[in-house]
SEFILUM-576794 format. One record per residue (C-alpha): residue in one letter; x, y, z. Coordinates in steps of 0.02 Angstrom, whole numbers, padded with zeros to 5 digits, always signed. Layout:
<pts>
AXYZ
...
</pts>
This chain:
<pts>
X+00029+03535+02490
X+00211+03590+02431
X+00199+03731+02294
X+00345+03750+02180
X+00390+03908+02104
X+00533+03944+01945
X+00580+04100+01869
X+00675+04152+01750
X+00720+04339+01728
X+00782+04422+01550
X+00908+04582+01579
X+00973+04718+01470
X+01131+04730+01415
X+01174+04882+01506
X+01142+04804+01675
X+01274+04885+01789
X+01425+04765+01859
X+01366+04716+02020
X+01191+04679+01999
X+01196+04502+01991
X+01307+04467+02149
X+01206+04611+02241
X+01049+04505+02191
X+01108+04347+02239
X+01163+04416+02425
X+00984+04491+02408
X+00908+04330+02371
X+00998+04241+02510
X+00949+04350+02640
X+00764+04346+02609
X+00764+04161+02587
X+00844+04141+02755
X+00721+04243+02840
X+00555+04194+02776
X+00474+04043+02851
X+00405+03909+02777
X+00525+03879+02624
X+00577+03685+02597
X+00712+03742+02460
X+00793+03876+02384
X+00904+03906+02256
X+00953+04024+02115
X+01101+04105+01996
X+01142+04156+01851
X+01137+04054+01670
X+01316+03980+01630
X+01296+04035+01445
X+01299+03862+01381
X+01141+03904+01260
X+01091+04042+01167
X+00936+04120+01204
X+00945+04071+01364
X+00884+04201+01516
X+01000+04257+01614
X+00952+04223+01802
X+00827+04106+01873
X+00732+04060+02049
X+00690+03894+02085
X+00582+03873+02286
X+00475+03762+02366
X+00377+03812+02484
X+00281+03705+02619
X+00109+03793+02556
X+00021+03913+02466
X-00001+04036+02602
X+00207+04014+02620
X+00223+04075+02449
X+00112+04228+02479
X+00191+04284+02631
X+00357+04271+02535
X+00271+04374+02382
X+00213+04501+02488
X+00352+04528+02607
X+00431+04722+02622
X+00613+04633+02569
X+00547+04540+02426
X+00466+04681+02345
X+00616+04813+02382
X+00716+04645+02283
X+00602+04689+02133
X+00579+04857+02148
X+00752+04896+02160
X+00851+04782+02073
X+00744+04679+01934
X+00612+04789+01871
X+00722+04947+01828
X+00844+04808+01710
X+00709+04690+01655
X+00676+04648+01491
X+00592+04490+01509
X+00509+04357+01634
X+00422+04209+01646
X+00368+04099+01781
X+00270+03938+01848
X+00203+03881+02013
X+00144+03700+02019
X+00110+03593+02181
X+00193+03464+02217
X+00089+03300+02268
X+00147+03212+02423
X+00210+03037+02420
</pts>
């Protein structure tokens, strides 16, 4: 069964110019090589709302096992070791599957 998963990340103010667009490249990369993802997609909040977090992930992936290859992959966790964590303030996420038909 499809899984989805959303997050939303929360950064400092002092996060250095350059983050976000190395993030996104980042982001791109690993979603193009990782197998088994249906959809991908992700960027940063237009800054219509206050409050609001200031990136987000949105994936499907074709199963659960998809998802925790794409968890535990070398790039995905060099992604959050090197450019989330160290400017994180705040996350939040959900998986939920997605029923077929």
């Amino acid at each position: 069964m499809p899984l989805a998963h959303v997050v939303t990340f929360t950064f400092s103010p002092d996060l250095p110019a350059g983050t976000l667009s190395t993030l996104a490249d980042r982001l791109d990369e690993l979603s193009a090589a990782c197998p088994g993802i249906e959809s991908y997609r992700h960027g940063p909040d237009q800054r219509d709302r206050p409050g609001n977090a200031d990136y987000a992930v949105t994936a499907v992936f074709e199963n659960e096992d998809a998802f925790t290859a794409y968890l535990t992959s070398p790039d995905h966790r060099r992604i959050v070791t090197e450019l989330i964590g160290p400017h994180l303030v705040a996350k939040s996420s959900v998986q939920f599957p997605i029923p077929l038909g």
